[in-house]
Structure formats: structure tokens, C-alpha cells
C-alpha positions as CSV (number, residue, x, y, z in Angstrom):
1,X,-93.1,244.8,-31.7
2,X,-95.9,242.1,-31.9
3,X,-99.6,243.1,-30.4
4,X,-100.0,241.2,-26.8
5,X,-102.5,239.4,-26.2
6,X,-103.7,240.6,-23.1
7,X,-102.4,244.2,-22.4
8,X,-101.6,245.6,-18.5
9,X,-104.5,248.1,-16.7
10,X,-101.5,250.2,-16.9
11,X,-101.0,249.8,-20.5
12,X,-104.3,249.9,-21.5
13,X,-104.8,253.0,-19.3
14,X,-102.4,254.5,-21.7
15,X,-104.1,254.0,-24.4
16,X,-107.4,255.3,-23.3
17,X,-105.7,258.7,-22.3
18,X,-104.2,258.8,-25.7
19,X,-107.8,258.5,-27.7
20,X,-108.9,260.9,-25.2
21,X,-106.0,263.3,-26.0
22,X,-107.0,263.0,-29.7
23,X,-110.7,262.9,-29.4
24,X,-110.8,266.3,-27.3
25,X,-108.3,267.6,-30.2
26,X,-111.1,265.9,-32.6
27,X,-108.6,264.2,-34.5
28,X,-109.8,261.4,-36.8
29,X,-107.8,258.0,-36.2
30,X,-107.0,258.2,-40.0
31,X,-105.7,261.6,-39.1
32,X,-103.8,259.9,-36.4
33,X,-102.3,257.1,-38.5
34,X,-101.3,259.4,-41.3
35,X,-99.6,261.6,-39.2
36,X,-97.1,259.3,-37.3
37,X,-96.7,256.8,-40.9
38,X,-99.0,254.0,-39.0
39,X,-102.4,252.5,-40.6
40,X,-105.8,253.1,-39.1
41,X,-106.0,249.5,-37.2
42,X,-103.0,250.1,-35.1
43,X,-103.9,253.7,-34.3
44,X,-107.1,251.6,-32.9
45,X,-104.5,248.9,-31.5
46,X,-102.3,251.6,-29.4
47,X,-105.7,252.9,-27.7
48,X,-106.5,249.6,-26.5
49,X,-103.1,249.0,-25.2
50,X,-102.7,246.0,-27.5
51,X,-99.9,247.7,-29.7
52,X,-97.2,250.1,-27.9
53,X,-96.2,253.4,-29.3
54,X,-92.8,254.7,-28.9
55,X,-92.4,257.7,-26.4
56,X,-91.2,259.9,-29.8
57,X,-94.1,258.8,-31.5
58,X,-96.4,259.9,-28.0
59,X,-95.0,263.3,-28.3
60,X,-95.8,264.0,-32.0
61,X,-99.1,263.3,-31.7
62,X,-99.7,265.2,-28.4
63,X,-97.6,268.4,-30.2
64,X,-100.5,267.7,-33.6
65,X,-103.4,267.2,-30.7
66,X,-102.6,270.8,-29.2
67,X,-101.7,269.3,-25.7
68,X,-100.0,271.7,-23.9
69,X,-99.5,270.0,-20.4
70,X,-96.1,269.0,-20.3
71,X,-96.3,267.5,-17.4
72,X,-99.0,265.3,-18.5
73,X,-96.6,264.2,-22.0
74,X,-93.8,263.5,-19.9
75,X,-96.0,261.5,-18.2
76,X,-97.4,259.6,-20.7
77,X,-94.7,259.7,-22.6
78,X,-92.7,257.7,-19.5
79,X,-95.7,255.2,-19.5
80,X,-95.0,254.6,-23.0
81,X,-91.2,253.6,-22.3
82,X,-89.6,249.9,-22.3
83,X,-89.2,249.4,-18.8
84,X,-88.6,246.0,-18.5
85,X,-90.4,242.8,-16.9
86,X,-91.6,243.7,-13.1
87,X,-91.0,240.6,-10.5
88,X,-95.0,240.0,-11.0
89,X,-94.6,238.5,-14.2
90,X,-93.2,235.2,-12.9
91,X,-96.6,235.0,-11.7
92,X,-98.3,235.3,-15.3
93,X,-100.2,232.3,-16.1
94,X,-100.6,231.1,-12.0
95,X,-102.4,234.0,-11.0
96,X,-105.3,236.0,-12.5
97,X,-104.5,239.4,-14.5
98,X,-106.1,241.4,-12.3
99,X,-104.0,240.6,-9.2
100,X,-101.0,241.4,-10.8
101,X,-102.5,244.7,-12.4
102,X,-102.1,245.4,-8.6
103,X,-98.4,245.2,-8.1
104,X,-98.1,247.0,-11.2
105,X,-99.9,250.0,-10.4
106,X,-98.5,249.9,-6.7
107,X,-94.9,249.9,-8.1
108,X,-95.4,252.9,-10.5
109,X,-97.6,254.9,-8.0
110,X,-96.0,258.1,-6.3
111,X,-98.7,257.9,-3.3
112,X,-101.2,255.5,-2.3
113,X,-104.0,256.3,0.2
114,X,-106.6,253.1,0.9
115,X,-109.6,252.7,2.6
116,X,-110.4,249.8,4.9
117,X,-113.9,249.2,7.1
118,X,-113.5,245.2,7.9
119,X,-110.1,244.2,7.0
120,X,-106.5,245.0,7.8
121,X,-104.5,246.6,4.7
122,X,-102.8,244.0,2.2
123,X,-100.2,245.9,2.4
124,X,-99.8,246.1,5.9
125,X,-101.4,242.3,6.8
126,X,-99.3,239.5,8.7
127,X,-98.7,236.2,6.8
128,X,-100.7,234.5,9.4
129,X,-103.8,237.2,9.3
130,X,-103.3,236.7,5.1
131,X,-103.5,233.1,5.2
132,X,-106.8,233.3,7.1
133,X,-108.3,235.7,4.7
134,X,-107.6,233.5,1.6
135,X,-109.2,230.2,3.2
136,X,-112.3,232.3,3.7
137,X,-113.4,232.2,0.5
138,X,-116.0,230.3,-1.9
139,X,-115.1,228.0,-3.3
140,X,-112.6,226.8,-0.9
141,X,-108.9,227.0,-2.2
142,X,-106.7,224.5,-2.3
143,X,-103.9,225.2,0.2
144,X,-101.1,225.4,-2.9
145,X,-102.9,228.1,-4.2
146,X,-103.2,229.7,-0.6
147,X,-99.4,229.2,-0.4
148,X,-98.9,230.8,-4.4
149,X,-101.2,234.0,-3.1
150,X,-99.6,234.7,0.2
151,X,-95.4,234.5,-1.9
152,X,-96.8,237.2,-3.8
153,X,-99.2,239.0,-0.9
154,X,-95.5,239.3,0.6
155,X,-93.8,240.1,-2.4
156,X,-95.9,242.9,-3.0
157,X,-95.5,244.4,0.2
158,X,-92.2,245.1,-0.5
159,X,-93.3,248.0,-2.6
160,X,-93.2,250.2,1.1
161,X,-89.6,249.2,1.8
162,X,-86.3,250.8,0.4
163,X,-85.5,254.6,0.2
164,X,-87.7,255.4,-3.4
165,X,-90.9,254.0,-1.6
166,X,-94.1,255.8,-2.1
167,X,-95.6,257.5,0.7
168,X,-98.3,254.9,1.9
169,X,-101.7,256.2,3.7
170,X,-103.5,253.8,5.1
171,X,-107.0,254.6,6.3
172,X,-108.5,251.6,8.9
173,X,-111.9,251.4,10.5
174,X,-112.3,250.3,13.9
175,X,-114.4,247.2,13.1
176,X,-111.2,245.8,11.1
177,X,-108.6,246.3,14.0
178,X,-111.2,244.2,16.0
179,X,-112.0,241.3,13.8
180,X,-110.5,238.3,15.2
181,X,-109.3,236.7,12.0
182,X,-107.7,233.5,13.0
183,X,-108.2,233.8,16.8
184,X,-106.8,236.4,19.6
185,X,-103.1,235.3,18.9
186,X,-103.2,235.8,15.2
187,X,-105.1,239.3,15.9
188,X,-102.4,240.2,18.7
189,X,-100.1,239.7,16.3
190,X,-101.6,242.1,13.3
191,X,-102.2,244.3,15.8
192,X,-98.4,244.6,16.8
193,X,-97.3,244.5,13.4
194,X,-99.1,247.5,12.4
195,X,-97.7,249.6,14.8
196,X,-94.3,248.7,14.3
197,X,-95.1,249.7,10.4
198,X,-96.9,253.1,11.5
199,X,-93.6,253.7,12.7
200,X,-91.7,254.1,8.8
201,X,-91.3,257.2,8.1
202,X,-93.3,256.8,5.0
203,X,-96.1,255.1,6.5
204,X,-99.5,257.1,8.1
205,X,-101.7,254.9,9.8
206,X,-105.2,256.5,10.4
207,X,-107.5,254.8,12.8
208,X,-111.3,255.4,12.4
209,X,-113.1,254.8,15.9
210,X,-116.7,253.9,16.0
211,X,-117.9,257.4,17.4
212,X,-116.6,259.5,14.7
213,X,-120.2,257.9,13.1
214,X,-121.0,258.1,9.5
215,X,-118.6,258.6,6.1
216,X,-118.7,257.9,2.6
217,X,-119.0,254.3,0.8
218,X,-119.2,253.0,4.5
219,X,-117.4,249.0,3.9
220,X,-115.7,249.5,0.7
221,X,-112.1,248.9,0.4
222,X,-110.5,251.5,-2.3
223,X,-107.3,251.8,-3.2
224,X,-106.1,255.3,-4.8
225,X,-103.1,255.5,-6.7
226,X,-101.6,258.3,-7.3
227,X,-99.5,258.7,-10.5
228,X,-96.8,261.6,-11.4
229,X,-99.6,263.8,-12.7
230,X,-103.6,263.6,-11.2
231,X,-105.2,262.9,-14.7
232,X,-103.0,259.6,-14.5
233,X,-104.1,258.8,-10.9
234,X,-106.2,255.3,-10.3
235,X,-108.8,253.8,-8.3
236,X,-108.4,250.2,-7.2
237,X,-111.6,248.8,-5.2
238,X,-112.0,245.0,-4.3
239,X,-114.8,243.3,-4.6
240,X,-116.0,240.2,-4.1
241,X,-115.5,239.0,-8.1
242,X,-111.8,240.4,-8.4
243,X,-110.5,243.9,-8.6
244,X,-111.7,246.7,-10.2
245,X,-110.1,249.5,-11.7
246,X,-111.5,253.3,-12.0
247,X,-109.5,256.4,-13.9
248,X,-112.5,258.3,-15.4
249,X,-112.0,262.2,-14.0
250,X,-115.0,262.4,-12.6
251,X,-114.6,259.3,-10.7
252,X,-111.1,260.0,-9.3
253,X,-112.3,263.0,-7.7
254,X,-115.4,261.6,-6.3
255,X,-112.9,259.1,-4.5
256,X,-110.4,261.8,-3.5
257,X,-113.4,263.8,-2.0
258,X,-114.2,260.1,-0.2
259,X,-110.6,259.6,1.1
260,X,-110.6,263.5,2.3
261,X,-113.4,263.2,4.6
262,X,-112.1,259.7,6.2
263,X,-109.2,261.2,6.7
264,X,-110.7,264.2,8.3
265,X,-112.7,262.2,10.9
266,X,-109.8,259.8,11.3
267,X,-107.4,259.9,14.2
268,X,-104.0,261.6,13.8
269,X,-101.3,258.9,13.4
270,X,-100.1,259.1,17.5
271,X,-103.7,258.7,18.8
272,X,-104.1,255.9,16.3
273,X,-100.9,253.9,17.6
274,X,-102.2,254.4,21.3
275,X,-105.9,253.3,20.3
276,X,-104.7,250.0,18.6
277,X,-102.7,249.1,22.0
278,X,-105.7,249.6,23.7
279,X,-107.2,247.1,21.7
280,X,-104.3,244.9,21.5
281,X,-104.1,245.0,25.4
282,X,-107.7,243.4,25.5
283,X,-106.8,240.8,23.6
């Protein structure tokens, strides 16, 4: 198979788990390419995610690396298998890489937990509330690229629908149930959309209220991932420039810690629906 040009997060994540597998098993990438009949460069290639490697392949050279977490291979091994073009990749070349790294991650993820202090989930957003939040930015966008972002903001909400959908946490301050995006209809309307959601069975809505005072990384928005083994979980934060994307170990269970303690000061998901009608009701 030819190299790509501009690999996945999810492939190159691959990749980077692979050299870290050989490195802790200090085997040299001549090593490497001698044992599975490959030269050095495309030893080099696979752990940038620019080349794949087959999942037979994967398994040889975690057996030579002394890996013994077979949960881990299988894992990796999976990530390493064909599986086709996802329904993001009719928006390759429209929108940026990063936004559908995304939908990628959200449609292989076995969990997802997110943090939210001023906005409403995209996820969990309205196409009205949506549309607000993609005029709001600088430079202005023109309104076909507002309509291009919202297709796919729904399109990738579908990832919560269907019986295989991931359990979905979502963690919401109490400033972002009562910004008034678009007016008191529009925010009415969010408002009543997230409690119907709350409602799926795998959907936790968990409402922050003002008094439960201080928590970690107050006003970030992360996004955690969680893949079919921890080392393979991912941190997804937005920021003002694009997404960014976090998988080193010591950073995934800084942000677990983070997401822990929100949702220890957060309300259970019954007090949450009845505190976002009260808010609704002032509207």
C-alpha cells in the first residue's frame, strides 16, 4: 500500500504506541525492519503513521518486543486492520484534518466523558444553538461554510444513536446552561433538548451548579476518549486554534483525575434534569 500523505490522529497514534512498544523492548529500528523483512525507512514510516503495518505483522513484532498484554495487541493489532472509509471522509478536503480526527476517534471510542464550563456539548447542541456558535468566530465565516460545519456537527452526533453506541458522559457547568446563545428561544430550546437526551439510556448528564465552587482546569472543554484498553485512551481539548490531541500516560491520568473530581461535585443525573427545568422555566 502507498504511504499517505497526511495520516489520521488515530493512525498516527498507532504508530507512536508501536515505537514505544519497541523502544521500552530497546529494539533498534534496524532490528525492527530485519525482523518483519521491511527496510529501516518504513519501520520509521509505520511509527509516524504514514505507512500501515498489517495486524500479522503488529503481532510479530510485539511477540520479538516481549509484550505480554494481550489485551493491549489485540488492541493494536484491531487499530492496525482495514476498516474501511468512515462517513467523515466525504468531508476530506472541505474541512480541516483536525475536525475530522474528531469523528474518528468518537466512532472508535468505547466511552466518552467531556467537560464543559461555557458551552453546551457538540454532541448534545441544537442546530440552532450550533449555528450561533460557528458565526461567533474571527474571522467571520461565510454562511456556506456555517452550513458545511453544522451537516457534519449533526452527522457526528449520530455517534450516540443505535444499539452499539458508546456510553456518553457529559459533564456541564452551570454558566453554559445559562448562556443565552442566540436569545431566550434558542436557549429554551437547548435547554429542552438536553433533557430529552439525558433521558437515553446511554446518556449521563451531570450538572455542575455554581456552589459546588472550585475544580480542576476551571473553562476548559476536554474530551476523553476511552479506547478498548486505557494505554489507547485519548484526550481531545478545544481551543481557540483547532483541536488538540493528548495520549502521553501521564497526561491521560492527569485528565482522568480531572474528570473524577467534576464528576464528584457534579449533580447526580435526576437533580441535574430538575435543575436545568428550573432554569429553563426562567427563561
Amino acid at each position: 500500500m502507498p504511504p499517505r500523505t497526511t495520516p489520521t490522529e488515530r493512525q498516527k497514534r498507532l504508530g507512536s504506541e508501536l515505537r514505544k512498544m519497541r523502544l521500552a523492548a530497546e529494539v533498534t529500528a534496524e532490528q525492527a525492519a530485519g525482523l518483519l523483512g521491511l527496510d529501516r525507512a518504513k519501520i520509521s514510516n509505520i511509527e509516524t503513521g504514514i505507512r500501515t503495518i498489517n495486524p500479522d505483522r503488529l503481532r510479530t513484532l510485539a511477540c520479538n518486543c516481549d509484550c505480554s498484554d494481550t489485551a493491549y495487541v489485540d488492541a493494536l493489532a484491531e487499530m492496525a486492520r482495514p476498516n474501511g472509509r468512515g462517513w467523515w471522509e466525504r468531508y476530506r478536503g472541505t474541512l480541516s484534518a483536525d475536525l475530522l480526527n474528531i469523528a474518528e476517534l468518537e466512532s472508535y471510542a468505547t466511552r466518552m466523558r467531556t467537560t464543559h464550563t461555557s458551552h453546551v456539548p457538540g454532541l448534545l447542541q441544537t442546530s440552532t444553538h450550533a449555528i450561533e456558535l460557528f458565526r461567533a468566530v474571527l474571522p467571520p465565516l461565510p454562511e456556506q461554510e456555517v452550513a458545511l460545519r453544522l451537516a457534519y456537527r449533526v452527522e457526528r452526533q449520530g455517534v450516540l444513536d443505535g444499539d452499539d453506541a458508546p456510553e456518553y458522559v457529559g459533564i456541564v457547568h452551570e454558566a453554559a446552561l445559562r448562556m443565552q446563545f442566540g436569545g431566550p428561544k434558542v436557549a429554551r430550546e437547548q435547554l429542552d433538548h438536553l433533557l430529552m437526551v439525558s433521558e437515553r439510556p446511554n446518556v449521563q448528564l451531570l450538572i455542575i451548579p455554581f456552589t459546588a465552587g472550585t475544580f480542576p482546569g476551571a473553562g476548559q472543554t476536554v474530551n476523553y476518549l476511552e479506547g478498548p484498553v486505557p494505554q489507547l485512551d485519548t484526550v481531545q481539548m478545544d481551543s481557540s486554534h483547532g483541536p488538540e490531541f493528548l495520549g502521553d500516560e501521564a497526561q491521560l491520568a492527569k485528565y482522568r483525575a480531572h474528570l473524577d473530581w467534576m464528576e464528584r461535585i457534579a449533580l447526580a443525573p435526576a437533580p441535574s434534569r430538575d435543575f436545568i427545568h428550573a432554569i429553563a422555566r426562567d427563561l
